[in-house]
GUPA-177590 format. One record per residue (C-alpha): y, x, z; residue in one letter. Coordinates in steps of 0.25 Angstrom, whole numbers. Last residue first. Layout:
BEGIN
v Y	u X	w Z	rest a
...
This chain:
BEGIN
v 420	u 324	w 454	rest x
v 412	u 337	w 460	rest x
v 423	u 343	w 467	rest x
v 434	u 333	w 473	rest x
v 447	u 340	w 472	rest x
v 459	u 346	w 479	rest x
v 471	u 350	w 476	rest x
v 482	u 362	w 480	rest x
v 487	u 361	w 492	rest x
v 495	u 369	w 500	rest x
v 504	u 384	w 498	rest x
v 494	u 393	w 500	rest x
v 483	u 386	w 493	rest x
v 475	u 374	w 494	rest x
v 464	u 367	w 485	rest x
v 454	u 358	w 491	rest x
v 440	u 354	w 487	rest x
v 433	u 343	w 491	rest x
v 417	u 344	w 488	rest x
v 413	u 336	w 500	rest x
v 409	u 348	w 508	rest x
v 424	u 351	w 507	rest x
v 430	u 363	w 498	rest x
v 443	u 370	w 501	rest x
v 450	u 378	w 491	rest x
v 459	u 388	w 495	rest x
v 471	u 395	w 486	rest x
v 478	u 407	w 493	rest x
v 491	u 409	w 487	rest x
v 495	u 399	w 479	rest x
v 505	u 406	w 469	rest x
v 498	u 420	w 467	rest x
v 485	u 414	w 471	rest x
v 484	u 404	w 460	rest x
v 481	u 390	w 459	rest x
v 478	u 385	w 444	rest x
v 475	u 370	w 444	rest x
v 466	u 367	w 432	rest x
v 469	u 358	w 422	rest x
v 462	u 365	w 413	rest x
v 474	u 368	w 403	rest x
v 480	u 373	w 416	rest x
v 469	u 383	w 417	rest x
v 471	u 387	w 403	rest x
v 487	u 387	w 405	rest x
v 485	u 396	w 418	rest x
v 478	u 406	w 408	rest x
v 488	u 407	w 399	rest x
v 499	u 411	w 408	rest x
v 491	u 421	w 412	rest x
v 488	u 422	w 428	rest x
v 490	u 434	w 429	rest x
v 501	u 444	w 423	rest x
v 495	u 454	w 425	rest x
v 506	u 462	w 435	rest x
v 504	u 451	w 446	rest x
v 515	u 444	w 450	rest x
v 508	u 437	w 461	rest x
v 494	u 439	w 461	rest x
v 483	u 431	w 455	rest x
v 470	u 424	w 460	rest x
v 469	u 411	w 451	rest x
v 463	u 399	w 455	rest x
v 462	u 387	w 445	rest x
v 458	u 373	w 452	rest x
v 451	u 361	w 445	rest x
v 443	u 372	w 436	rest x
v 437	u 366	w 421	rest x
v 429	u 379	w 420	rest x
v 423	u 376	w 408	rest x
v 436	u 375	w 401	rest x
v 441	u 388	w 409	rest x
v 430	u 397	w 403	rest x
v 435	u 389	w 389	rest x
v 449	u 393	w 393	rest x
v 448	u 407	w 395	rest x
v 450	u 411	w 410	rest x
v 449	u 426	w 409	rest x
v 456	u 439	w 402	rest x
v 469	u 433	w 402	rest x
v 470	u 432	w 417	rest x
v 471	u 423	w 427	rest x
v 468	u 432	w 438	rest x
v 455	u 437	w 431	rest x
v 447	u 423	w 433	rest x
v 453	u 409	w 439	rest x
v 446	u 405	w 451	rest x
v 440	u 393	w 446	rest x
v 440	u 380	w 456	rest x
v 433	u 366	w 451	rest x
v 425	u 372	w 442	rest x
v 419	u 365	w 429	rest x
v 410	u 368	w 424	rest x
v 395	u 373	w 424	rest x
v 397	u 390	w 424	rest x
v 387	u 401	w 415	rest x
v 392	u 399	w 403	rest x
v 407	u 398	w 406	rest x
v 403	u 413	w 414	rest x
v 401	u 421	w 400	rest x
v 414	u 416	w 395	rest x
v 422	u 419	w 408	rest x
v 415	u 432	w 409	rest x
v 421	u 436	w 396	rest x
v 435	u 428	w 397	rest x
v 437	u 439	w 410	rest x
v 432	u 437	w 424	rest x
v 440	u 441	w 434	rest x
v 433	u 434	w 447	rest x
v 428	u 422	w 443	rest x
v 426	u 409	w 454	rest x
v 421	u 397	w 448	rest x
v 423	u 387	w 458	rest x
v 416	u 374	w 460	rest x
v 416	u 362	w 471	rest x
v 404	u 354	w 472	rest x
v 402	u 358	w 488	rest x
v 407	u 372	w 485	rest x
v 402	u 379	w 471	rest x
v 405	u 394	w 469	rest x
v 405	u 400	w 456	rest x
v 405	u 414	w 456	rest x
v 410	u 425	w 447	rest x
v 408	u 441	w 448	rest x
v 411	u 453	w 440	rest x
v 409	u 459	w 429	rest x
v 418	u 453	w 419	rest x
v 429	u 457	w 427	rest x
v 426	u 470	w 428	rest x
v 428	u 474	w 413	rest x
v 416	u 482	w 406	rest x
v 411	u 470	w 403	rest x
v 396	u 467	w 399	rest x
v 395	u 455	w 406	rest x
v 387	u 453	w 420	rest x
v 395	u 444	w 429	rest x
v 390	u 443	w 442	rest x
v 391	u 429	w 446	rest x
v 390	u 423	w 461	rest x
v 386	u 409	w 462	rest x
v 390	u 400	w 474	rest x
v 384	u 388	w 479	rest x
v 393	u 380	w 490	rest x
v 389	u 370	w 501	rest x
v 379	u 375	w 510	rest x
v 378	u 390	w 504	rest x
v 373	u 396	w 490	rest x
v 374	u 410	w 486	rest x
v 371	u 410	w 472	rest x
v 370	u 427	w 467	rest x
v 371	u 426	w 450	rest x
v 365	u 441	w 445	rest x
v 369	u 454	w 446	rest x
v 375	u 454	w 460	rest x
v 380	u 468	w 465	rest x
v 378	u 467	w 480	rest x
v 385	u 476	w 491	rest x
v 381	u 474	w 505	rest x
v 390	u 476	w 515	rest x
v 386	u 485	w 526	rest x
v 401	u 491	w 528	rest x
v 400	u 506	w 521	rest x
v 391	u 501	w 512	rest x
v 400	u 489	w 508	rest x
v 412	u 498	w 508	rest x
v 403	u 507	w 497	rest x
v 400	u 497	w 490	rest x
v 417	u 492	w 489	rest x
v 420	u 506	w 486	rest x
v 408	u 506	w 474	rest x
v 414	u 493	w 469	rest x
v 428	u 498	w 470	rest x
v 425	u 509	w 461	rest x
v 417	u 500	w 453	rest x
v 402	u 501	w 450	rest x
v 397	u 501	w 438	rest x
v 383	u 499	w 439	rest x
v 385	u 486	w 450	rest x
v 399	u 482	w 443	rest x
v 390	u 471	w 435	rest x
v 383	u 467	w 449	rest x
v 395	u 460	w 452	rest x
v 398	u 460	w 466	rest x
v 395	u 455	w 480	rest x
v 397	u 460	w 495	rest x
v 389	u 455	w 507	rest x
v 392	u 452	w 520	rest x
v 406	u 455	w 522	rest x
v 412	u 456	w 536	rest x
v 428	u 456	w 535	rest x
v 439	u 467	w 540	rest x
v 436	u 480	w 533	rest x
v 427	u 474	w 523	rest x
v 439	u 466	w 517	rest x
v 449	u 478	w 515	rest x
v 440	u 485	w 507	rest x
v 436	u 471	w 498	rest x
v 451	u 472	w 495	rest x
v 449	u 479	w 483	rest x
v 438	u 469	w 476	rest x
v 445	u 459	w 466	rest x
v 459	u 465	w 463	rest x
v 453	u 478	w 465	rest x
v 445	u 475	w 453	rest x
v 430	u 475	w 457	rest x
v 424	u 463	w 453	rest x
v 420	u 449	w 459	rest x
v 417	u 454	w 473	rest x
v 411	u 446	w 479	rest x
v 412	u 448	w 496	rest x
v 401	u 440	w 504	rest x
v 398	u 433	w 517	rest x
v 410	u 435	w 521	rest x
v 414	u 437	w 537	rest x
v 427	u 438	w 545	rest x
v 431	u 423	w 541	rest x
v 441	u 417	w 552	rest x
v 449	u 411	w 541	rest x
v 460	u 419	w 547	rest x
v 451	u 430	w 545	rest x
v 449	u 430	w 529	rest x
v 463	u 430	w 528	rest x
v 462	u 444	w 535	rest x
v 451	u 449	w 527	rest x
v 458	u 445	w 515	rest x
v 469	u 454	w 520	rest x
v 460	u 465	w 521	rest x
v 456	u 464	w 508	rest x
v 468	u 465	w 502	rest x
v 473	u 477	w 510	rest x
v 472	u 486	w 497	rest x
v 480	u 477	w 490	rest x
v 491	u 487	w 484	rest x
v 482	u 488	w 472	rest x
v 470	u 479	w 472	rest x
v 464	u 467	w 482	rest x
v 458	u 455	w 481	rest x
v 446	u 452	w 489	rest x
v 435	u 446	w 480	rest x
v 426	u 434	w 483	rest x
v 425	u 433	w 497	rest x
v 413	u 425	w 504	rest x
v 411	u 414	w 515	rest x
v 399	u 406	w 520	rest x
v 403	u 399	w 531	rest x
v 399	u 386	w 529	rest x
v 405	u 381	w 518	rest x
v 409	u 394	w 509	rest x
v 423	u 401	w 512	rest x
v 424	u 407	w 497	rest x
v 436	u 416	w 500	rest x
v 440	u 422	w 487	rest x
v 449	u 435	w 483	rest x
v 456	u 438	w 469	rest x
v 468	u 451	w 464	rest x
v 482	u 447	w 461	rest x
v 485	u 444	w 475	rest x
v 476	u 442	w 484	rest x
v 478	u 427	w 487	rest x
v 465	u 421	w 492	rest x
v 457	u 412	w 484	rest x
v 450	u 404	w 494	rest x
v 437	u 393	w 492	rest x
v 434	u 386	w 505	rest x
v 422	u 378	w 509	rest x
v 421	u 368	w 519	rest x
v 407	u 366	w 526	rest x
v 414	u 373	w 537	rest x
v 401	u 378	w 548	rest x
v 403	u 394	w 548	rest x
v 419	u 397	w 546	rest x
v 425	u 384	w 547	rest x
v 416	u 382	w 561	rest x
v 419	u 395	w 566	rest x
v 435	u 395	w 565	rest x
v 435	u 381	w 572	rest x
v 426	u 386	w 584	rest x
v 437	u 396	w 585	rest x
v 448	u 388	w 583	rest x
v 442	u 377	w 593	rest x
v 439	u 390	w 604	rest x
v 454	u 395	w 602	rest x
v 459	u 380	w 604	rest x
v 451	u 377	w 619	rest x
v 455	u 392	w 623	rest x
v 468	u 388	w 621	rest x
v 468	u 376	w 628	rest x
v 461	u 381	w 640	rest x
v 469	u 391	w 641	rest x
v 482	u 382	w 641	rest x
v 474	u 372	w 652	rest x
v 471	u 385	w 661	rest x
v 486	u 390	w 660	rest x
v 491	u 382	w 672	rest x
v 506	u 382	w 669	rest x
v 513	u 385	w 682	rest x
């Protein structure tokens, strides 16, 4: 008879190893992790900060993506990550802001974050999202001015934008994140207007820009890209999607750049790892894609 005590042993040895595993890269990982999950024609970022410090920037969602927060919540937990210390939320386009329903049911949020410029206005699916956050204990802030959260490693500002638009696009909010030297420019769906007014405001160049407004027209002209100088290209987009996005002519700026364009329609998920010495790694759902020394 197989003595079972060994086996158990065993087991019990390997589930107490994953566990204490789990906790370290959640609370002691001096890594960093940059991820631009595939939802579709719509946008949502993992920023999983060094040390433990993790925040969501948008949560896809729109028509027939009701469940889209929700399945962000789900990829959240294979990452063992149950807990943000904050939601942005760029604008509020369904795109952007709809699966943020979906999210609060099954992952704790500490604090919410949008544009003070939608403040007086207020959506509907800003006052649905407010009322969620009351209902839940999730407070709601409307930033006005520039918020810097800074951590061991990374410094991140987070821009309201304050244009007189009556678009939401040019509303809403832009950050630039900076990870052990490395740099992202991360836009939401500004137009060619906020691009102009954020080219002041930005010291080039970028190793990582997440390309604004899906690629569209409206955004990405080439002297906002020329200060930029991005190594890598993100562009969140969906599959066949009925705009058309990315133009044509906006891949052949970024090529102009020489910039590697990724895109979550063909990659997938696109992850970009950052070491403490300022190694940054490119993968995606189907391998590698690059990898650079920031700060040379």
């Amino acid at each position: 008879m197989i003595d079972a005590k060994p086996l158990f042993l065993i087991l019990s040895l390997v589930l107490v190893g994953l566990g204490a595993f789990r906790v370290w890269d959640r609370y002691f990982n001096p890594s960093a992790e940059i991820l631009f999950w595939d939802v579709g024609q719509g946008d949502s970022i993992l920023l999983k900060l060094p040390y433990g410090k993790t925040y969501l920037i948008d949560t896809g969602g729109g028509w027939g993506k009701n469940r889209m927060g929700e399945e962000l919540a789900s990829e959240l937990a294979d990452k063992a990550l149950l807990r943000l210390e904050g939601l942005f939320l760029t604008h509020f386009d369904l795109d952007h802001a709809g699966g943020a329903f979906g999210l609060f049911r099954k992952v704790q949020v500490d604090e919410i974050f949008y544009s003070g410029s939608f403040h007086a206005s207020a959506p509907p699916l800003l006052k649905g999202i407010q009322a969620e956050s009351v209902s839940r204990k999730i407070p709601a802030k409307a930033l006005f001015h520039p918020r810097l959260i800074l951590g061991k490693g990374f410094q991140m500002s987070v821009n309201p934008l304050n244009l007189l638009s009556k678009k939401n696009n040019n509303l809403g909010l832009w950050m630039e994140l900076n990870v052990y030297g490395c740099r992202f420019l991360l836009t939401g769906d500004m137009e060619k207007e906020a691009e102009r007014l954020v080219s002041k405001k930005i010291t080039p160049p970028f190793h990582v820009l997440k390309v604004a407004h899906h690629g569209s027209l409206t955004s990405s002209e080439r002297e906002f890209l020329s200060r930029v100088l991005p190594a890598f290209s993100v562009i969140s987009v969906g599959a066949e999607n009925s705009y058309g996005h990315p133009k044509f002519q906006i891949l052949e700026r970024l090529r102009y750049f020489r910039s590697q364009i990724l895109r979550t329609d063909f990659h997938g998920f696109i992850s970009f790892k950052v070491s403490p010495s300022g190694k940054l790694t490119c993968t995606h759902s189907l391998g590698f894609c690059g990898e650079i020394q920031c700060g040379l």
